[in-house]
N, C-alpha and C positions, 0 to 999 in steps of 0.2 A: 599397216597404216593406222594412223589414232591421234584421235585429237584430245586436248591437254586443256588442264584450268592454269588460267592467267591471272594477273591483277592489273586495274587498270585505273588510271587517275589521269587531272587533267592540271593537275601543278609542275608546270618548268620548270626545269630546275635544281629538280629534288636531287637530293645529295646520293651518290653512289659511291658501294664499295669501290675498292682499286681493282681495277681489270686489265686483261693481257692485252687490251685492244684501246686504242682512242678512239673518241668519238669521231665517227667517218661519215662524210654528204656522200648525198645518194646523186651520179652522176649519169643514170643509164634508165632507159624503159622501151619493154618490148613488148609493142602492141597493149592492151592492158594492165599489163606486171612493170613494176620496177624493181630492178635488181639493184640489191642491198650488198649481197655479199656472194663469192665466188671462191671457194677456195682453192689457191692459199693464199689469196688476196683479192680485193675489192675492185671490180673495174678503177682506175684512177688515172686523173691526167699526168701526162708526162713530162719534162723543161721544155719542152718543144710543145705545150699546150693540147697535144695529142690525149685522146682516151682509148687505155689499151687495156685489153682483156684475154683471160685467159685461151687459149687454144680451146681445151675438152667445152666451153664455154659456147663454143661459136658449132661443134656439132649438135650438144644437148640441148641447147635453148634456140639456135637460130637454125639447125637442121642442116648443116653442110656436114658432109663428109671430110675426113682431116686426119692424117698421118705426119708421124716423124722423123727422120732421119738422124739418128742419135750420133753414127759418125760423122757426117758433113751439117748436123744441125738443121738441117733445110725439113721446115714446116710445108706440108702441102694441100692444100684445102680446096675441094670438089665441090658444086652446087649447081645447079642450072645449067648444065654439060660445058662449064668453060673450068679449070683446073688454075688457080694461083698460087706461085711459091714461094713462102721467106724463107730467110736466114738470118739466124739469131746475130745480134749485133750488126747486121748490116743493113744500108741502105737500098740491096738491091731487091726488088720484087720483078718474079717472072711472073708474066699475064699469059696463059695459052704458047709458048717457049718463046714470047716475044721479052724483052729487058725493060725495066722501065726503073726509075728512082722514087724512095721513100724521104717523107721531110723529119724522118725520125725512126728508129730502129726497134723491132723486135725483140726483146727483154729473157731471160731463162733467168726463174725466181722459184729458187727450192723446187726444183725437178720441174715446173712449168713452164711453158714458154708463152708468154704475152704478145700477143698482136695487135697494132694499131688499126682502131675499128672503124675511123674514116674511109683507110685503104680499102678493108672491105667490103663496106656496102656502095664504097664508089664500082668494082671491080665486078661484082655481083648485081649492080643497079638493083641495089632496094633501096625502098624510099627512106627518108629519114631527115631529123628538122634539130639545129643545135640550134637551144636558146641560152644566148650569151648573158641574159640575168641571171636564170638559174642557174646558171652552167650543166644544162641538164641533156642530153641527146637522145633521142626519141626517134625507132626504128616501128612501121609498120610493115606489114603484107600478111595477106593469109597463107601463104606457105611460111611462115612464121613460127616459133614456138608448136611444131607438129611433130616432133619427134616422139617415142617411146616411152620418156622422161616423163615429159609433161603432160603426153594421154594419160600416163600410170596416175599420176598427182590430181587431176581436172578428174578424173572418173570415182574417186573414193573422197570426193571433199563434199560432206555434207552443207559446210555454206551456200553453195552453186543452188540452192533450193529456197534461199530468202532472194526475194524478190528486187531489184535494185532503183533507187530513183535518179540516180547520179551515178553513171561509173567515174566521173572524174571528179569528185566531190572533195578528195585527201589528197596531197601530193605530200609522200616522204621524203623529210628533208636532209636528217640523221640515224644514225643509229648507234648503238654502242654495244657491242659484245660481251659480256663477262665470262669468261672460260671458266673461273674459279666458283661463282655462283651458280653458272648455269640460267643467266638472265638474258633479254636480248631487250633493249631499252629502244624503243623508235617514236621521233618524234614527227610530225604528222601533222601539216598545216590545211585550215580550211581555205580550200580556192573555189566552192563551190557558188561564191559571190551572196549567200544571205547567211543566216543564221540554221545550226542543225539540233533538231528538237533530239531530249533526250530519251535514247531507244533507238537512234537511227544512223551513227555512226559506222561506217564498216570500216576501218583499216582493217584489214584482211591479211594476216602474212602466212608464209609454208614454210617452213623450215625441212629442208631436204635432206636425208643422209644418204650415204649409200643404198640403203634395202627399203628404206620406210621413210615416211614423211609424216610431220608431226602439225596441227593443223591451228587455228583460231576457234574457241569453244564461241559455238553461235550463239548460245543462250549465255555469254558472259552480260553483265554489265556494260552499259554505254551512256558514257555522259553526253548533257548538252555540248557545243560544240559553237560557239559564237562565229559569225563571220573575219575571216583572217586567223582568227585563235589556232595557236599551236597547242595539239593534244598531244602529251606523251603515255605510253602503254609499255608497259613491263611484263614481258611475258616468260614463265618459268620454261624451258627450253630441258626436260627430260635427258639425261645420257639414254643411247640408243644401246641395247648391246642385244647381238645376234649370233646363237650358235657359241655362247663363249667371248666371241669377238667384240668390243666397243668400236661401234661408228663413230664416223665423222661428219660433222656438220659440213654438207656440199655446197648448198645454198642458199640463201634465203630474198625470199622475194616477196611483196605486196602487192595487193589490189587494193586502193583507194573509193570506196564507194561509199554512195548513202545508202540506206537502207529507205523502203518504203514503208 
């Protein structure tokens, strides 16, 4: 685990190399974090206005248990002792072996399988609140983000030691990938409702791979921060390599805070 130096400005806009990726809104937050990126694709809505995410997505960060069935395709995911089952491409979801229908189908994208995440926490009753300006869906509960994953990540993150005045200070709007740079561009709006003195900015991100997690340098630079202003932060994102092996970037998520 180890955290990394960044650069960080407060200019829209700024011109970027060409990346493998476009610039992608951030449509998903769980409990504190929003999720930015999931690989091998970004939570995103579907023609049927649906937000669907990955499978491994829904045991790492939201803690159900989940298996696949590669010859019948049938996904099945355990939580709170009731068991639900898709199937890729289709509309039908089993609840506990009762049948019921989807208003839109489970996806398999480059070996993953996508699941609509309304079904979910409807099926699962966790809380959870779509706001149709942002287009943004927001999942709580404390049995939440308690998996392994995220003990491992929250236990080695020196940030968790600055103090916070605002956890909901930033809300991430965008982001942009560069594979070839090795950048991660996020742009970051104040909703904290005043002005934020500069020193006290937290966008906070984790960039997750497989074995290690790469972190936000606490002692970086932080500009002011006007009320409404969009801050963008470009942070240099390290190749991971272990054992020989080159990682891959799993996730990357933010916490939004002020600093005190």
């Amino acid at each position: 685990m180890s955290s990394f130096a960044i650069q960080a400005t407060t200019l829209v806009g700024q011109a970027e190399a060409a990346s493998t990726t476009q610039d992608a809104y951030v449509h998903l937050k769980i409990n504190d974090y929003y999720v930015l990126y999931t690989s091998p694709k970004a939570p995103y809505v579907d023609k049927n206005n649906r937000l669907l995410i990955p499978l491994r997505s829904i045991s790492e960060l939201l803690g159900a248990t989940v298996g696949y069935d590669v010859t019948t395709k049938v996904a099945s995911i355990e939580m709170n002792n009731k068991v639900v089952k898709y199937q890729v491409n289709s509309k039908k979801v089993t609840v506990d072996e009762a049948d019921s229908t989807l208003d839109t189908v489970p996806v398999l994208y480059k070996g993953s399988i996508f699941i609509p995440l309304s079904s979910f926490v409807l099926n699962f009753g966790i809380k959870n609140e779509w706001s149709q300006n942002d287009k943004l869906y927001t999942l709580t509960g404390d049995n939440l983000m308690q998996s392994s994953l995220a003990k491992n990540w929250e236990e080695f993150d020196s940030f968790a030691s600055l103090p916070a005045n605002n956890l909901n200070a930033f809300r991430p709007i965008s982001y942009n990938y560069n594979t070839k740079k090795h950048t991660v561009t996020i742009k970051s709006q104040n909703i904290s409702g005043s002005d934020i003195a500069a020193g006290h900015e937290g966008v906070h991100p984790y960039f997750i791979f497989e074995e290690t997690v790469q972190y936000d340098d606490k002692s970086r630079p932080r500009p002011s921060v006007k009320k409404d202003e969009v801050v963008e932060t470009i942070w240099n994102v390290k190749p991971v390599v272990i054992n020989g092996v080159t990682q891959t970037l799993q996730y990357i998520l933010v916490q939004g805070r002020s600093l005190k």
